[in-house]
C-alpha positions as CSV (number, residue, x, y, z in Angstrom):
1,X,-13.2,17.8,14.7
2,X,-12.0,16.5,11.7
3,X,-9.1,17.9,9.7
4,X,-9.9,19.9,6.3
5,X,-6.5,19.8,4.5
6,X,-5.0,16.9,3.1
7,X,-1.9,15.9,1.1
8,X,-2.4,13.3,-1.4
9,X,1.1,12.1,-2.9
10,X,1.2,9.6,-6.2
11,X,4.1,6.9,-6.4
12,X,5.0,5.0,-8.4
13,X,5.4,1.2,-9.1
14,X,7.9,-0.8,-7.3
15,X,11.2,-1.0,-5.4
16,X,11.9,2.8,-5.3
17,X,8.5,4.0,-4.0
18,X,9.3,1.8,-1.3
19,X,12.2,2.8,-0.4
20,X,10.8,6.6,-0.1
21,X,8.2,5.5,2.4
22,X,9.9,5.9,5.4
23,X,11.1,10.0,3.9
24,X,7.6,10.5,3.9
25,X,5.1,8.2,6.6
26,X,2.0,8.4,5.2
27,X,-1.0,7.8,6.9
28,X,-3.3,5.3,4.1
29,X,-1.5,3.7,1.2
30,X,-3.6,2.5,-1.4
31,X,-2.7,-0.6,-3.6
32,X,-3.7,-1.6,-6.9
33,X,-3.4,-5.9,-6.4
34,X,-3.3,-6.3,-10.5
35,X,-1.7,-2.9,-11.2
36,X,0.7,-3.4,-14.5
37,X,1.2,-6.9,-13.1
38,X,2.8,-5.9,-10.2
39,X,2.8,-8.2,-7.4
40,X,1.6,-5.3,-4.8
41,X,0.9,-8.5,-1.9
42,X,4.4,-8.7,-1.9
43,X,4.6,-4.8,-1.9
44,X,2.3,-4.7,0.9
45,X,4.8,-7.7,2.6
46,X,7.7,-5.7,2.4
47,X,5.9,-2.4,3.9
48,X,4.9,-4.8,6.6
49,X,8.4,-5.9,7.1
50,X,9.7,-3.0,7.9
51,X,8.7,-1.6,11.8
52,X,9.1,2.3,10.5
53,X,5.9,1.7,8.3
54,X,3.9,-1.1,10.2
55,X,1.3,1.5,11.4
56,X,1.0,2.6,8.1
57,X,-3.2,1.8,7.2
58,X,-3.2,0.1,3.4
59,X,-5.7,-0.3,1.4
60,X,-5.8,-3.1,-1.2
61,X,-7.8,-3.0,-4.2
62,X,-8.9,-5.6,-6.1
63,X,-11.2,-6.5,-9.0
64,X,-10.8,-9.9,-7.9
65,X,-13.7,-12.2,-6.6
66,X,-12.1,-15.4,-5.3
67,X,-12.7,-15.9,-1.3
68,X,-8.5,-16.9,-1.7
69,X,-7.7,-14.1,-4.0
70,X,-8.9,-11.5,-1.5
71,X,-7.6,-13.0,1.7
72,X,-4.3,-13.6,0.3
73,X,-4.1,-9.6,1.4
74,X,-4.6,-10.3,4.9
């Protein structure tokens, strides 16, 4: 049966919200590819990097069309 409640947490952009991840082990993180012109593939790289979070789902999100553009998230 699926679960009812849910906790949604906002972060913020960068170097500190990373570094909270592991305090917190969220289940979906969702990423903005062309947020404020942050880079979030390399945000996404460094979650990745780091075996606390690599179960961690992530969702990018992109307004971008380019077959290379997208993948580049893989």
């Amino acid at each position: 049966m699926p679960r009812k409640d849910y906790n949604l947490k906002m972060a913020g952009i960068g170097e500190k919200t990373i570094e909270n991840l592991p305090e917190v082990l969220p289940d979906v993180i969702s990423l903005d590819i062309v947020l404020s012109g942050n880079n979030d593939y390399q945000i996404c790289r460094k979650i990745r990097n780091n075996y606390l979070l690599l179960y961690i789902k992530i969702i990018l999100v992109s307004g971008k069309i380019q077959l290379d553009q997208r993948l580049t998230g893989n």
